[in-house]
C-alpha positions as CSV (number, residue, x, y, z in Angstrom):
1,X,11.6,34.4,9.1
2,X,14.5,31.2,9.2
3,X,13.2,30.8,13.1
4,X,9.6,30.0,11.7
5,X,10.6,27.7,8.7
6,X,12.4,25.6,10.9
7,X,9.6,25.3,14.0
8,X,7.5,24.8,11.0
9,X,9.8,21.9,9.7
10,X,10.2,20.3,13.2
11,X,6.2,20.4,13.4
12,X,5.8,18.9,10.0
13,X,8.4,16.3,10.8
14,X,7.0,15.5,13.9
15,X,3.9,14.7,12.1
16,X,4.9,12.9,9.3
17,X,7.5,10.6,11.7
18,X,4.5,10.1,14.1
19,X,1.7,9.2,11.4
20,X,3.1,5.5,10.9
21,X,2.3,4.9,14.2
22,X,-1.2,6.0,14.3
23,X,-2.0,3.4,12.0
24,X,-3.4,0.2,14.3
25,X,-1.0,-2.7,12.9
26,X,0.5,-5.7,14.3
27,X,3.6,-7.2,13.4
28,X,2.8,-10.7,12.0
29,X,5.1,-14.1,10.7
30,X,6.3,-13.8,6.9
31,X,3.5,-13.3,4.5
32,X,0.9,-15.5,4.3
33,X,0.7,-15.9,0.3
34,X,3.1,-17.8,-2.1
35,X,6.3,-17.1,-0.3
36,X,8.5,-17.7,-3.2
37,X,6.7,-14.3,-4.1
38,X,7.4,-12.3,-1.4
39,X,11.0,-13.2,-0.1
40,X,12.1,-10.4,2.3
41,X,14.5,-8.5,1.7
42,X,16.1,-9.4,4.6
43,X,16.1,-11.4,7.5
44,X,15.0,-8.2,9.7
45,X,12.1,-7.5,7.4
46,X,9.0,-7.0,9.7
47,X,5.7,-8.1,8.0
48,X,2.4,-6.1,9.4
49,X,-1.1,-6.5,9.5
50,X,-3.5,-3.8,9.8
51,X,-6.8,-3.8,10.8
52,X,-9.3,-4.4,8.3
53,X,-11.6,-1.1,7.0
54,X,-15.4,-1.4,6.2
55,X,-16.0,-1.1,2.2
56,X,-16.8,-0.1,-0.4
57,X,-12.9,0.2,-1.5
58,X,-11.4,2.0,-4.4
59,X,-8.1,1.0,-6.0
60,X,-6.0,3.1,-8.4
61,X,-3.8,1.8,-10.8
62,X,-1.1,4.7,-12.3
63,X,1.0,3.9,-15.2
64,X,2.6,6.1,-17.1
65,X,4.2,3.8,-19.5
66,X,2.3,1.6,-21.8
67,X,5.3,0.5,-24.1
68,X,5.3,-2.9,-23.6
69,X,2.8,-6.0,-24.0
70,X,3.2,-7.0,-20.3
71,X,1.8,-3.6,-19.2
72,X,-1.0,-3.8,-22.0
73,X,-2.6,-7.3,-20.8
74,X,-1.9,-5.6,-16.9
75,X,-4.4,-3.2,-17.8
76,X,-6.3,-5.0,-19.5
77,X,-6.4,-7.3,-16.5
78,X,-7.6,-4.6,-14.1
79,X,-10.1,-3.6,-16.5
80,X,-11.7,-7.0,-16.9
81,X,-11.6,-8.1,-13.0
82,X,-13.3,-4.2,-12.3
83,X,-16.3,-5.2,-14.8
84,X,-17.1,-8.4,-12.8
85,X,-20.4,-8.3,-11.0
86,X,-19.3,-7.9,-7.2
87,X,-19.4,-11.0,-5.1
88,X,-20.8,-10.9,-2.3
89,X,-19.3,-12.6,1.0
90,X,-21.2,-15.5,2.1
């Protein structure tokens, strides 16, 4: 029984270490927004790019605390861009 837990744990972490790498990215130069915003953490910090995926895209938002104002207007936010009419690229 403990020999098939652990060639089932070596299996599963052979997959989960080996997934990363499925995913086609490239590493790229620092990110390409407001980089006061997104200072690495260090100087080693890689930055990737990954190839872009056809549409139509569907993005979650989870939070479990609502006891501030900050999180109110966040999700009030979200809610207002996802009512916009879609644009469509030109």
């Amino acid at each position: 029984m403990k020999a098939s837990r652990l060639i089932y744990g070596i299996a599963l972490g052979a997959i989960l270490a080996a997934t990363p790498a499925l995913a086609e990215r490239k590493t790229v130069a620092g990110p390409s927004a407001d980089p006061k915003c997104f200072t690495p953490w260090s100087e080693k910090t890689k930055y990737f790019q990954f190839d872009k995926k056809a549409g139509p895209y569907r993005i979650a938002l989870a939070n479990g605390f609502i006891a501030n104002t900050w999180r109110i207007q966040m999700i009030k936010t979200a809610k207002a861009y996802a009512a916009q009419p879609r644009s469509r690229p030109s």
